[in-house]
C-alpha positions in Angstrom: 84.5 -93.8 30.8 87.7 -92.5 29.9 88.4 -89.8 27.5 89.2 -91.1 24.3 91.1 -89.6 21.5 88.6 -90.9 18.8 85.6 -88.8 21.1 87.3 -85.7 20.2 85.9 -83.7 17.1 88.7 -83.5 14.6 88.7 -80.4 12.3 88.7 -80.3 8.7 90.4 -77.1 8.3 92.9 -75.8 10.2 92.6 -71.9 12.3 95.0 -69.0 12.8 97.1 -70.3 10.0 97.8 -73.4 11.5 97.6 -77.3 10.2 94.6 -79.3 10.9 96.4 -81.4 12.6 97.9 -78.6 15.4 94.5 -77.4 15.7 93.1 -80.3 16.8 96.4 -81.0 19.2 95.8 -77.3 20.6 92.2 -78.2 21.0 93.0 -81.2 23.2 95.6 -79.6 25.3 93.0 -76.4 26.0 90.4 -79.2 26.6 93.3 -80.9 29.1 93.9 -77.7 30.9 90.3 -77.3 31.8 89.8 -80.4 33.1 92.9 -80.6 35.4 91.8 -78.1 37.0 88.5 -79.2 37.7 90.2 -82.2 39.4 90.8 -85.1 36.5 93.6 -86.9 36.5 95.2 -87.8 32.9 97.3 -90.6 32.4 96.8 -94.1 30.0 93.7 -95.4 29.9 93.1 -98.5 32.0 91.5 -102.1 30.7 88.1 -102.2 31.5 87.8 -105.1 34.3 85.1 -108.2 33.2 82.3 -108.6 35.2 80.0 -111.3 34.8 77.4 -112.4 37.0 76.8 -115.5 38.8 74.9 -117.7 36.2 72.5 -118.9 38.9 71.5 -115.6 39.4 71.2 -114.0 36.2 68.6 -117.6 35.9 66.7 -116.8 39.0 66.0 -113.4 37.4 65.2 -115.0 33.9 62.7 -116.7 35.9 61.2 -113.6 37.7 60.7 -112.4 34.3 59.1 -115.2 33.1 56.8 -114.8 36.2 56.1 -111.4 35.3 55.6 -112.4 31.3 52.8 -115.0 32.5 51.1 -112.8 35.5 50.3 -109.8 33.0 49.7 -112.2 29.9 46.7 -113.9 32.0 45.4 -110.3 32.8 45.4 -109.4 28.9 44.0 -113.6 28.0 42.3 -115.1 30.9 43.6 -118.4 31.6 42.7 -120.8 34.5 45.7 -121.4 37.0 46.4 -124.6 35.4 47.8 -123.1 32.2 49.3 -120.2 33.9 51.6 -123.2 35.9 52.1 -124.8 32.4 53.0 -122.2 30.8 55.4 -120.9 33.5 56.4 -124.1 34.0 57.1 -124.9 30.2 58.6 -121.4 29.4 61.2 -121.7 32.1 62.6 -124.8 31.4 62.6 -124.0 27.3 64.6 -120.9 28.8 67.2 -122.3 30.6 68.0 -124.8 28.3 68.6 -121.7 25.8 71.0 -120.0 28.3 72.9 -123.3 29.2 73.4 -124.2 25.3 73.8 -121.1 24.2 75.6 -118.2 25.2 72.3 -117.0 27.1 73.1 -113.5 25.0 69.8 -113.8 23.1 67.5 -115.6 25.6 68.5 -113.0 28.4 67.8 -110.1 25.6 64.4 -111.4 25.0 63.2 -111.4 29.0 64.8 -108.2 29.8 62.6 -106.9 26.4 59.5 -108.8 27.5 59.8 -107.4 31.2 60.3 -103.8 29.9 57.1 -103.7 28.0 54.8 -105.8 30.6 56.3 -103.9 34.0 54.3 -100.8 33.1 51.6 -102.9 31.4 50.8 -104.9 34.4 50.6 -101.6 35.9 48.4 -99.9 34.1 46.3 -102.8 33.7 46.2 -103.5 37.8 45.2 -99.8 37.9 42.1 -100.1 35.7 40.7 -102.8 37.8 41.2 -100.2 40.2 39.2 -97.9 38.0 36.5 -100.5 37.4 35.5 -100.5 41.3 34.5 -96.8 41.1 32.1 -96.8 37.9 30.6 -93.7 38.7 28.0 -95.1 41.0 30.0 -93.4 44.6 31.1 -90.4 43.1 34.7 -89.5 44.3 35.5 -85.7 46.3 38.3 -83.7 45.1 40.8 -84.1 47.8 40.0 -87.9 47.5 40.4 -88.4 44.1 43.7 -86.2 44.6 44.9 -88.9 47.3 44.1 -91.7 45.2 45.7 -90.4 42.1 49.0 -89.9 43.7 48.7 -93.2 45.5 48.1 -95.2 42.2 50.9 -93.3 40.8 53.2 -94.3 43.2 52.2 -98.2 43.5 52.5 -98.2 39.4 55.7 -96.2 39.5 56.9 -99.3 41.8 55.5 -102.0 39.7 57.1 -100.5 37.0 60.4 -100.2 38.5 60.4 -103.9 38.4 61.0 -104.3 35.1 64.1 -101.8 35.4 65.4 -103.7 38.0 65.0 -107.1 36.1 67.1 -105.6 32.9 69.8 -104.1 34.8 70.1 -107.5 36.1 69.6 -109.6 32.3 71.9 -107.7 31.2 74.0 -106.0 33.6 77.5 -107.8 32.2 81.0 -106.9 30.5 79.5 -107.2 26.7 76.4 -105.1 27.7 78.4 -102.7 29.7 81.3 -102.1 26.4 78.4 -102.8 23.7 80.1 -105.7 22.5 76.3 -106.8 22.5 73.8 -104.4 21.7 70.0 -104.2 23.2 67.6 -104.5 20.0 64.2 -103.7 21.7 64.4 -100.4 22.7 62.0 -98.6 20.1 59.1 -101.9 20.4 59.5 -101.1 24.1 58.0 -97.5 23.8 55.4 -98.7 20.9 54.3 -102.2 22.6 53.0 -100.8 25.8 51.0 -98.7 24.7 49.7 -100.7 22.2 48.8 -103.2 25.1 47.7 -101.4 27.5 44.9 -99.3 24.8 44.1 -103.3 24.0 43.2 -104.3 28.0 41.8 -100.3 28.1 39.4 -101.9 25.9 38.6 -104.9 27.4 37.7 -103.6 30.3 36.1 -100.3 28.8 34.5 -101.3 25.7 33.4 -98.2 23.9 31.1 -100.4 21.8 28.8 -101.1 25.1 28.4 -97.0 25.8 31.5 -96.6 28.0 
């Protein structure tokens, strides 16, 4: 961004005997000096060009998200195919209808939420099934268990990603960009996953059964 008067600090009293107001002009003119010579060039600010992307993208990526949304649902509720095609099926077209009526500010806001929280739930979840196939019955060697750790940390640090990749693409526009919109979820989306993921922990662990 450009350097903005209004980013400054103003001062509330003045220093060395001088008005507030010629402090803070001082202080901007030292600040100017230093940058110039790191290289910055100073001049007035330019208008911020729009971008927005092609609609037919941003609803391809919608219904990636959706994808995602049903793929991890069924892992923490089983459901036979049939309703995960429904549901896909059913959510999809619900969506697009939102984002053709409407500005598509809101329905793009609640997928790039939803695939934030169930990116690194699907990973932690597709990780446990991984846990479920050693159950202590072939014990595990250091340097494997070493391997394997690092290996699952990569392939969940990947299936994670994901979900970065599908909100820099939601909402990867002009009023996201200048905050002209504002992203809501981002405190549910370090509370929901783990919430989540300590549910399908226990679906697959139950303590009650002596595990």
């Amino acid at each position: 961004r450009n350097i903005r008067f209004n980013l400054f600090p103003m001062y509330e009293t003045g220093v060395n005997n001088e008005t507030v107001l010629q402090t803070t002009i001082n202080y901007i003119g030292m600040t100017t000096e230093k940058l110039s010579t790191k290289g910055y060039e100073f001049g007035p600010a330019d208008i911020y060009p729009p971008y927005t992307p092609n609609p037919l993208l941003v609803v391809i990526t919608m219904i990636g998200a959706i994808a995602l949304f049903v793929y991890v649902g069924q892992m923490l509720i089983p459901m036979p195919k049939h309703t995960q095609l429904v549901a896909f099926f059913g959510i999809s077209l619900v969506s697009i209808v939102v984002f053709i009526v409407t500005s598509g500010t809101l329905i793009t806001q609640i997928w790039a939420l939803s695939s934030a929280v169930m990116a690194p739930v699907g990973a932690m979840i597709r990780l446990m099934e991984e846990w479920r196939r050693y159950d202590g019955a072939r014990p595990l060697g250091a340097t494997k268990a070493t391997v394997l750790a690092l290996f699952y940390l990569v392939i969940a640090a990947l299936f994670a990603a994901i979900g970065g990749m599908y909100i820099a693409s939601l909402l990867g526009n002009t009023k996201f960009f200048m905050e002209f919109a504002i992203f809501r979820g981002v405190k549910l989306t370090f509370v929901l996953p783990v919430i989540l993921v300590m549910i399908a922990y226990l679906q697959r662990f139950p303590l009650w059964k002596g595990r």
